[in-house]
N, C-alpha and C positions, 0 to 999 in steps of 0.2 A: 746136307752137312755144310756149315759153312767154311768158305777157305781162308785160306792161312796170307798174308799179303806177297810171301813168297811165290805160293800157286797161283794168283793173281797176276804177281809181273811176269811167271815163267809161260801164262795166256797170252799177255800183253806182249810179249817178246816176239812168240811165237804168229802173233798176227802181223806186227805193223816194223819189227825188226827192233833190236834191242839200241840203235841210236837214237832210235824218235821216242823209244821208250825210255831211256833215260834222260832225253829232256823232257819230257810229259810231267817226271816226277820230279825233276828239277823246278820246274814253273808250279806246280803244285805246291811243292815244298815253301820255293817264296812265296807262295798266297797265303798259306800259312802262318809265315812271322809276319807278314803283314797286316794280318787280321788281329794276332797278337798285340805287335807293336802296337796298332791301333787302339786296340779295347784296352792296354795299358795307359796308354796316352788318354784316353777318354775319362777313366778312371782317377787319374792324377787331376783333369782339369775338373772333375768331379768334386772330391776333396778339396782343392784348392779355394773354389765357388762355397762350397759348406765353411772351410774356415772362414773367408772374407767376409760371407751373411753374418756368423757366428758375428764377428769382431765389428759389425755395423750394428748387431743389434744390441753388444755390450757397450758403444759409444754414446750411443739415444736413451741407455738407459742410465746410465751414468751422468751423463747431463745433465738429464731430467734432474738427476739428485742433487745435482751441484748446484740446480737451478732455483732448487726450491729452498734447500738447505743455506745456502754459502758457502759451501762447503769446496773443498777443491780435489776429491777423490777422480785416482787413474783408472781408464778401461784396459789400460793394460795388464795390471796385477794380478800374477797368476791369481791367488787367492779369490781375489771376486771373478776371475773367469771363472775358476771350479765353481762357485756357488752358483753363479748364475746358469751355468752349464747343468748341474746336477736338479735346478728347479725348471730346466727348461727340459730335460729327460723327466720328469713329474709330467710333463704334459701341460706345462705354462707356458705362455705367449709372452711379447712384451708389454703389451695391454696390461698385464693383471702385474708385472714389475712397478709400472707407474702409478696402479690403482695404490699398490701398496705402500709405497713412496707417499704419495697423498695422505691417504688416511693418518698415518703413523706421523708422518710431518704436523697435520694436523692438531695431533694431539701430544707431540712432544717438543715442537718448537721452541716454543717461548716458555718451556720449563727446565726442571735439572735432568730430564730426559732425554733434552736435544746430543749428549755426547751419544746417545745408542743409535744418532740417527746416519748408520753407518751400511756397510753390504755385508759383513757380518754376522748384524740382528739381524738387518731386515731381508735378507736373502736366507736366512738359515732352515733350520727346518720345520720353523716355527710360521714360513712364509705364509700355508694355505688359511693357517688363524687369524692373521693378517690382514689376507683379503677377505675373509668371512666378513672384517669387521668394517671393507670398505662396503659390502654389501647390504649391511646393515644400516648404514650410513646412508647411501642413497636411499633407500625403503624407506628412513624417516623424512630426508629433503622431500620427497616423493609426494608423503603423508601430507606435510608441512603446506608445498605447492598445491595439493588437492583442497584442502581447508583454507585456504588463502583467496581460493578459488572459487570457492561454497561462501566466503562472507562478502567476496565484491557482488558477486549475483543476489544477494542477500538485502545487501545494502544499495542495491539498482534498483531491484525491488522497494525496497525502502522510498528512493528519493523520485523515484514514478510515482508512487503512491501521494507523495507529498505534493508535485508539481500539481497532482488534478486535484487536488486540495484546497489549492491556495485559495482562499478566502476566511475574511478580516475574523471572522468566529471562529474556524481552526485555530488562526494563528494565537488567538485570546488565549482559549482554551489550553495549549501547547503551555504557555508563558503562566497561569492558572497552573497546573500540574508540574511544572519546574519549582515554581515556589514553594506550593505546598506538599512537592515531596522529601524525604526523610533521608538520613544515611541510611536507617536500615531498605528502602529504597534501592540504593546506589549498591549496597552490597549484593542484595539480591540482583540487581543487574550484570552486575560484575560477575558474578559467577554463571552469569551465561555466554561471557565472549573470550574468546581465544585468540593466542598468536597476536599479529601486530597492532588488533583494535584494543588489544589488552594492551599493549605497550602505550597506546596511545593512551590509553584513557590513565594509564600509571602516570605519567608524565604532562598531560596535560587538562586532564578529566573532559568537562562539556564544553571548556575554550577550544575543543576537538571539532571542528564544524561533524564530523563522522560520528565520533562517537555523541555530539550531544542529539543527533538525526535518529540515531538508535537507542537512546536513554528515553526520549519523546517517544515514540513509539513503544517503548516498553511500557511506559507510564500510561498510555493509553489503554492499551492490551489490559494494563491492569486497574485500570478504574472501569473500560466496560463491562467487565467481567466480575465488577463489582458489585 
């Protein structure tokens, strides 16, 4: 059965005399609030540490906004600490504050958009559709950079093929097929290039040294095959 702390001290008494025995429990006793004290103290500089992060990571994101925007919003304001608080209990970072920033900057800057470009649109709770849409965002730069990518190797291919070429009959032949091709030609070409050789060729057509190395080539491709 276990004992009672009374039967305990009237043991303890009875061994070592009840003055040593009531310092024993005296110095136990202050180990006690000391351990207390302690693990309040530790607790408080706990806290403390969560507020300060807290308030470093509503400064960097705030910035950021002010940086993009022009804008001259406080990271003090209760109002944006709650929102930013309540999206950062959502289990947000501040990576995905800035993504959003971005995105939405992006697309409302330089319109009658830019008054929403504030912390409570874009923190609201509309935040995580947000950043959906910076995600989507990158997947087409992504796209973009991938194909950009597939027409310089493309076009390497191209101007290799050309270098072991050189001779006076190619280049006839080239200057032959320039002439005697067609717009509908140029259209049917045009609809096989993308991204910036398409820019190019919009703007400057075969004064393109690129694009007219891939109009030649095309025109080849299709008079052999002729």
């Amino acid at each position: 059965m276990k004992k009672s702390i009374r039967e305990l001290y009237k043991e303890l008494e009875m061994k070592i005399g009840r003055e040593l025995t009531d310092e024993k429990l005296r110095q136990f006793f202050l180990r006690q609030i000391r351990k207390a004290n302690e693990s309040s103290k530790n607790e408080t500089q706990n806290v403390t540490s969560l507020q300060m992060d807290f308030q470093a990571s509503c400064n960097a994101i705030i910035a950021h906004l002010n940086e993009v925007t022009g804008k001259e919003f406080r990271a003090s304001t209760g109002k944006t600490k709650s929102l930013i608080r309540a999206r950062m209990n959502d289990g947000f970072h501040i990576k995905h504050f800035l993504q959003v920033i971005d995105v939405k900057a992006g697309q409302w800057l330089k319109s009658d958009f830019s008054k929403y470009l504030q912390p409570s649109t874009l923190f609201s709770e509309k935040f995580e559709g947000y950043l959906q849409e910076w995600v989507v965002q990158q997947q087409t730069i992504k796209s973009i950079q991938r194909q950009r990518e597939a027409e310089k190797a493309e076009l390497k291919t191209y101007q290799d093929q050309v270098n072991k070429e050189k001779d006076p009959e190619r280049a006839k032949l080239d200057e032959q097929l320039l002439k005697s091709a067609t717009q509908d030609d140029w259209k049917e070409f045009y609809k096989t290039i993308r991204g910036f050789l398409r820019k190019s060729a919009d703007k400057f057509g075969i004064r393109n040294p690129i694009v007219k190395l891939m109009y030649i080539n095309f025109l080849r491709n299709k008079h052999e095959s002729s």
